[in-house]
C-alpha positions as CSV (number, residue, x, y, z in Angstrom):
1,X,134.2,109.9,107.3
2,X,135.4,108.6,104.2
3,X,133.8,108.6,100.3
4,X,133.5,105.3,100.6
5,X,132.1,104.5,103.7
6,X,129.5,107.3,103.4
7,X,128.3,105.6,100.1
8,X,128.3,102.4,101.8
9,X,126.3,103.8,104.7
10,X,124.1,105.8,102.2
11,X,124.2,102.3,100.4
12,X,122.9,100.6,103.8
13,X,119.9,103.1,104.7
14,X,118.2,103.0,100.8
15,X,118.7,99.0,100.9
16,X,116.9,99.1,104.4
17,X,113.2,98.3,104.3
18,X,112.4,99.5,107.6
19,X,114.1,102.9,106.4
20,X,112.4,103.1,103.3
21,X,109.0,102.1,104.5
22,X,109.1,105.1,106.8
23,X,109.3,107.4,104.1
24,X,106.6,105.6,102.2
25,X,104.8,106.2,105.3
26,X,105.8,109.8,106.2
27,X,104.6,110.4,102.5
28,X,101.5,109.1,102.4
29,X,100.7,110.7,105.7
30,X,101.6,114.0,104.6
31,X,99.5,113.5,100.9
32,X,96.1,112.9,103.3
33,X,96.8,115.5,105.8
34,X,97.2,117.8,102.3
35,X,94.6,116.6,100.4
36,X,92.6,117.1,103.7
37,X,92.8,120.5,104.3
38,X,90.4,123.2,104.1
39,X,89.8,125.4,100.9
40,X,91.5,128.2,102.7
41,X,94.3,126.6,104.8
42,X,96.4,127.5,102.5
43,X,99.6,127.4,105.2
44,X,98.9,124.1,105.7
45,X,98.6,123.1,102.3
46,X,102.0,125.2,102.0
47,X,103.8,123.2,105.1
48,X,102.4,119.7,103.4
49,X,104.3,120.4,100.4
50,X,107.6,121.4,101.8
51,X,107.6,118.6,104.0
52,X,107.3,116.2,100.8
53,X,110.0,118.3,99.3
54,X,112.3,117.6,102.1
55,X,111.5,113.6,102.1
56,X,112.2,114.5,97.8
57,X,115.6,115.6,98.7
58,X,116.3,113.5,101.4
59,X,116.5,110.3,98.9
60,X,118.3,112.6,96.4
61,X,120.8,113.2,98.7
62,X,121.6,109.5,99.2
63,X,121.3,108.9,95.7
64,X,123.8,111.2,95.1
65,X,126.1,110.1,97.6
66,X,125.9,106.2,96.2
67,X,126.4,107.2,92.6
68,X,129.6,109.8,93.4
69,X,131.2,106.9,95.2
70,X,130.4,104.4,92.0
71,X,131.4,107.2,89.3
72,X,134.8,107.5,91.6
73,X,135.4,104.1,91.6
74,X,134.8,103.9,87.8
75,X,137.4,106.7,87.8
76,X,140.1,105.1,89.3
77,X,139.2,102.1,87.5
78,X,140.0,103.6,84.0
79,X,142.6,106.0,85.8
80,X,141.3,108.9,84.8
């Protein structure tokens, strides 16, 4: 796959509301099962937070993706 078609795709899935309200909702779903548990469930207070680390980098990821492709473009651009 190319640079620029994975920054359009990455593009196409942060533009997508549907995409982006599944997050949201993963999110919020994992912040009430977390705030939820019990004083001493602490492994489940443990799994809530790496699972909102991996939605966390899951967005970065994109991000990244979309602003290589615009800093390579801007690159080229200035023929650098």
């Amino acid at each position: 796959m190319t640079d620029q078609l994975r920054e359009e795709k990455a593009n196409r899935l942060l533009s997508d509301p549907l995409f982006n309200e599944a997050l949201d909702t993963l999110e919020s779903d994992i912040k009430d099962t977390w705030f939820n548990t019990g004083v001493l469930d602490n492994e489940a207070r443990e799994q809530c937070w790496l699972s909102l680390r991996l939605l966390q980098r899951i967005r970065l990821h994109l991000t990244s993706i979309i602003e290589t492709g615009e800093m390579a473009k801007k690159l080229q651009e200035y023929h650098i």
